[in-house]
N, C-alpha and C positions, 0 to 999 in steps of 0.2 A: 521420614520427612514428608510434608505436607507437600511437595512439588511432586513429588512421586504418587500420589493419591489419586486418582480418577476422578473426573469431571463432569457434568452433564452441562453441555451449553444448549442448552436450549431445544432439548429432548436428543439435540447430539450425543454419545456419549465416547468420551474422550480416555484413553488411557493414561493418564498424565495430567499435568498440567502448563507443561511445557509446550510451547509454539514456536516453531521454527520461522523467525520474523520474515518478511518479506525483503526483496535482496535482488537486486540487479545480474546479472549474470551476461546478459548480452550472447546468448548461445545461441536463438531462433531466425535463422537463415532465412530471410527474405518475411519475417515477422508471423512465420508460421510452428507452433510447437513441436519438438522433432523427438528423435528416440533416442538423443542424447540426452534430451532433458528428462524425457521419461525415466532413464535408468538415475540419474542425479536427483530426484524427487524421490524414486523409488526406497534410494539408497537410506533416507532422512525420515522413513516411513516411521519408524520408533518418537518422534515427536507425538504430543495429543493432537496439537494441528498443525497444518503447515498452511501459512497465508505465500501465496504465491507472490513470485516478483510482479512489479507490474505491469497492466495488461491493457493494451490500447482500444478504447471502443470504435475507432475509427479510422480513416487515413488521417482525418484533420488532428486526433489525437496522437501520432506517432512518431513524437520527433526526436527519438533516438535513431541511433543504430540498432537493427539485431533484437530489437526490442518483441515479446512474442504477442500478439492479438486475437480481440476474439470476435472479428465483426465479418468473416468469410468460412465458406463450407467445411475448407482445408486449413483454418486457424480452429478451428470449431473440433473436428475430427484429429487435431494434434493433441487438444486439450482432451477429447474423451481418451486416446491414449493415453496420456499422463494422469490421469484418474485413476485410470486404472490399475494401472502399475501400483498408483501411490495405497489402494484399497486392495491390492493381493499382498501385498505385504503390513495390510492392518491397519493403515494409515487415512486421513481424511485430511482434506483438502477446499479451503477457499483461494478463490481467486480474487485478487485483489485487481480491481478492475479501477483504469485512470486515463484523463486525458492530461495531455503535455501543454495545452493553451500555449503561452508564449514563452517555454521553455522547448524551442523547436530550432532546426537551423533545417530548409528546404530541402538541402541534398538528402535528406533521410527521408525525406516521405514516402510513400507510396505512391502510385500516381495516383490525381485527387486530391492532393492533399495541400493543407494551407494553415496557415499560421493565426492562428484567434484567438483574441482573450478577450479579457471585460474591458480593457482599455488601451489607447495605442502608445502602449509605455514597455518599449523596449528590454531587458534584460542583459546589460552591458557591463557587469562587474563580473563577469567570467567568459568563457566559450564555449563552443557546444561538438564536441569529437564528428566525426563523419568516415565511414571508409574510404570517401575518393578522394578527400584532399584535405585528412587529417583535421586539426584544431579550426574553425568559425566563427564567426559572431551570430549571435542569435538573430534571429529573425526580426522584421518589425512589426509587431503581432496587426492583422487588422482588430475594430472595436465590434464586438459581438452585436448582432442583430437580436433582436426576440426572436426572429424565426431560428436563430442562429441557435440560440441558447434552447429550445422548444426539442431541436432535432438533436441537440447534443444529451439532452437527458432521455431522450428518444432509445439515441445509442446506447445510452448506458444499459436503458430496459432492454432491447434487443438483445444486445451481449450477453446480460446476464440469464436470459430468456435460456438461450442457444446453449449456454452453459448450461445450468441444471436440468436439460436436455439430454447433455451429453453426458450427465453424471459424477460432478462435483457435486461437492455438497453445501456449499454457499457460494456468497462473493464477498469482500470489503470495498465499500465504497470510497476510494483514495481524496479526503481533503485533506492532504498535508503535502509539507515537503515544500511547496511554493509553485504544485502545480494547479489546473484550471481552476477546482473548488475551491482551493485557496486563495488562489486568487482574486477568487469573488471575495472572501473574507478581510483582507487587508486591506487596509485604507488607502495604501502605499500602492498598491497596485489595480486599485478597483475606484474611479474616480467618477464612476457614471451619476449622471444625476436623476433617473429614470427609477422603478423599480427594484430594480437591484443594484442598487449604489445608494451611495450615503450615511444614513442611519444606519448601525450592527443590525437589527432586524432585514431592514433592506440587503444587506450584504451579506446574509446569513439565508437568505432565501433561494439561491442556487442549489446549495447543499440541502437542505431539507426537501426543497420541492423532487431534485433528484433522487434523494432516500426516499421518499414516498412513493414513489413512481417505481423502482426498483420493487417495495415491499409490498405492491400491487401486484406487482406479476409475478413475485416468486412465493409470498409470504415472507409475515419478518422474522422468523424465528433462522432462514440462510440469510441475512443482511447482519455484516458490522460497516462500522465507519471509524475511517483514522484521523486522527488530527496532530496537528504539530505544533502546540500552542507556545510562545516565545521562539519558533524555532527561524531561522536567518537563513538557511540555504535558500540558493537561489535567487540570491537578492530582494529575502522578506523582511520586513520591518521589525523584526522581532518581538518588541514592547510598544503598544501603541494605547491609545484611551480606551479607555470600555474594553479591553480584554478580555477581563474575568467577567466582565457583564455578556459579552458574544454567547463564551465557551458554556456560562451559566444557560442562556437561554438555547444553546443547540442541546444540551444535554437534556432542558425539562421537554422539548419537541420529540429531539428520539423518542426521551420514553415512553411519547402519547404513541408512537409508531408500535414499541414493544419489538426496538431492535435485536439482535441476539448480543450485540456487544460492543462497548466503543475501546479502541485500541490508539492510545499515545503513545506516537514516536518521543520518544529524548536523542535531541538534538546532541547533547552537551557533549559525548565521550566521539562516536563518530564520525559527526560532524562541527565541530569546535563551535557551537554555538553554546553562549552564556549562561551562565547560571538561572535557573527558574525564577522570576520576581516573588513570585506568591508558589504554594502548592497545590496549583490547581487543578492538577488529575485531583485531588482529596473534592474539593468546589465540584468540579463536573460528577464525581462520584456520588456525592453529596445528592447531587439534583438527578441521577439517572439510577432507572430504578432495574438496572441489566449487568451483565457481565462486566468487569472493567481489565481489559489486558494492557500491561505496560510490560516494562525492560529499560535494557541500557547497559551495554559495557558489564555482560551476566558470563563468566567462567566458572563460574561455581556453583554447586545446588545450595549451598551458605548463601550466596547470594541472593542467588534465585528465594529463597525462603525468607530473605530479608524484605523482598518487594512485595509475597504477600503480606508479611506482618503489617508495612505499610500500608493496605491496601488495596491492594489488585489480589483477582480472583486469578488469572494466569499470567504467566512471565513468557515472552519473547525471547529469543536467543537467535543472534544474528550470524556473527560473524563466528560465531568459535561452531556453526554447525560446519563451513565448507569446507573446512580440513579435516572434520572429527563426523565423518556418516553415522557412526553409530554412539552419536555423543549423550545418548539418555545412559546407556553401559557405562560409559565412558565417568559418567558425572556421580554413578550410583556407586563406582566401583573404585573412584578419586582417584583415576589415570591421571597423568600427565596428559594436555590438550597440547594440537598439535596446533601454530600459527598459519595462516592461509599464505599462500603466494601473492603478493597481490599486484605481481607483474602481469597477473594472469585472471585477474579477476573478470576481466571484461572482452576476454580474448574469444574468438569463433570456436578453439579449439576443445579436444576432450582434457589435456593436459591443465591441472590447478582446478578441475572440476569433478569430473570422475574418478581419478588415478586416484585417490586417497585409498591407503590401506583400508578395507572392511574389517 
């Protein structure tokens, strides 16, 4: 099967074609990378890639809990240990690197830390977890400054600077989801009338100026970018005008950059958001002249090989890796997959992360 074939992304060279999608975990104690998660990446080294959960560039970026970061010595030195680990066992590793804009609730920060987006439009159609006192309402984000925005794409270069430093071998730059870059993206959430507001172009300009910026200091061949196009978490607009005109025109910019790959989430099985209007991974692919990774709701290498036939050069697998460590065997050999706990999905603990049968 074609899923099981080797890859080269972008002088990378991949064993597979499988990518162990990026995935919350909440394991990083005080939002630094630990040797719990080193052994839990280790474990999942059989992937061609594994994009890591997501990684905060900042305090101002980190409004989870438990969330792991890469903007300190000791956030920095967690992730060259999980590199490591994840390349002694054959494996290679981006880091998916993100800020929370106004998907934040204050009690998770860091000290320093502050609640910013592109505009002061609150995030009120759910809540935001915390350890001290359990379920909150989101924050009320302040409206992003230029300097604001200047030093947030700053972070991102810094991070990912520090990172392939420490010996990753790329980053993903996180516009999806209905976090900060997305947020520049939506209408719904991005009401500025300056620069980056208004017009798709103007609102498209966060995310690209930060890809470039990125693919200055590291080269673009370790640079992908995600995007979540129709997707509703977070309270995103899901279908709005000029959508397929955005997603068209972020795709012809990559690929003047000669990113290594753009990677869409599907929202649909996950996160119950709606059916696709149009098929617009096929639109972005169309106009990007790089790698294209997708998924969605993948238990099977049947499946998995249905997405390339569709289109995509690799497949994502999300949720059937954290119960299944050695799920390339697993998928080659048409085991039985085991379900994840997911009482435990987001717990500090080794239990529902680790403990999986090898």
């Amino acid at each position: 099967m074609k899923v099981f074939e080797p890859f080269k992304l972008s002088g990378l060279e991949l064993k597979n074609k499988i990518v162990m999608a990026p995935m919350t975990r909440s394991r990083a104690i005080n939002n630094i990378p630990n040797d719990l998660m080193r052994k839990y990446y280790s474990q999942r080294a059989g992937a061609g890639l594994i994009i890591s959960e997501a990684t905060g560039v900042s305090a101002n970026g980190t409004g989870y809990p438990r969330f792991p970061s890469a903007y300190t010595d000791a956030q920095i030195k967690g992730w060259k240990s999980v590199a490591k680990g994840i390349h002694e066992n054959g494996g290679s590793i981006f880091v998916q690197l993100f800020h929370t804009g106004r998907v934040s609730a204050s009690l998770n920060f860091p000290e320093g830390g502050e609640t910013i987006a592109p505009s002061t439009i609150p995030l009120t159609s759910m809540e935001m977890y915390t350890d001290q006192e359990g379920m909150q309402p989101h924050d009320v984000p302040r409206e992003m400054t230029n300097a604001d925005i200047q030093q947030a794409q700053d972070e991102f270069v810094q991070a990912a600077t520090k990172l392939i430093e420490a010996g990753v071998n790329g980053v993903e730059v996180h516009s999806a989801n209905g976090y900060l870059l997305d947020q520049f993206l939506d209408p719904g959430t991005n009401q500025r009338t300056d620069e980056y507001g208004g017009d798709y172009f103007n609102r498209a300009r966060f995310t690209l100026e930060t890809t470039k910026k990125v693919v200055d200091a590291i080269g673009a061949d370790k640079v992908g970018v995600r995007f979540s196009p129709y997707g509703v978490v977070h309270g995103m607009t899901g279908e709005y005008d000029e959508i397929t005109e955005v997603y068209t025109y972020l795709a012809q910019e990559l690929s003047k950059l000669g990113i290594a790959y753009i990677h869409i989430a599907d929202q649909r099985a996950a996160m119950s958001a709606p059916e696709f209007a149009t098929k617009i991974w096929k639109n972005i692919g169309d106009n990007f002249n790089g790698t294209m990774l997708g998924g969605g709701d993948v238990w099977s290498a049947e499946r998995a090989e249905e997405l390339l036939n569709d289109g995509y050069d690799l497949v994502y697998i999300g949720r059937a890796f954290i119960a299944n460590p050695k799920l390339i065997e697993k998928l080659k050999n048409k085991e039985e997959l085991i379900a994840p706990d997911v009482d435990k999905l987001y717990t500090p603990e080794a239990e529902g992360y680790t403990d999986w049968a090898i």
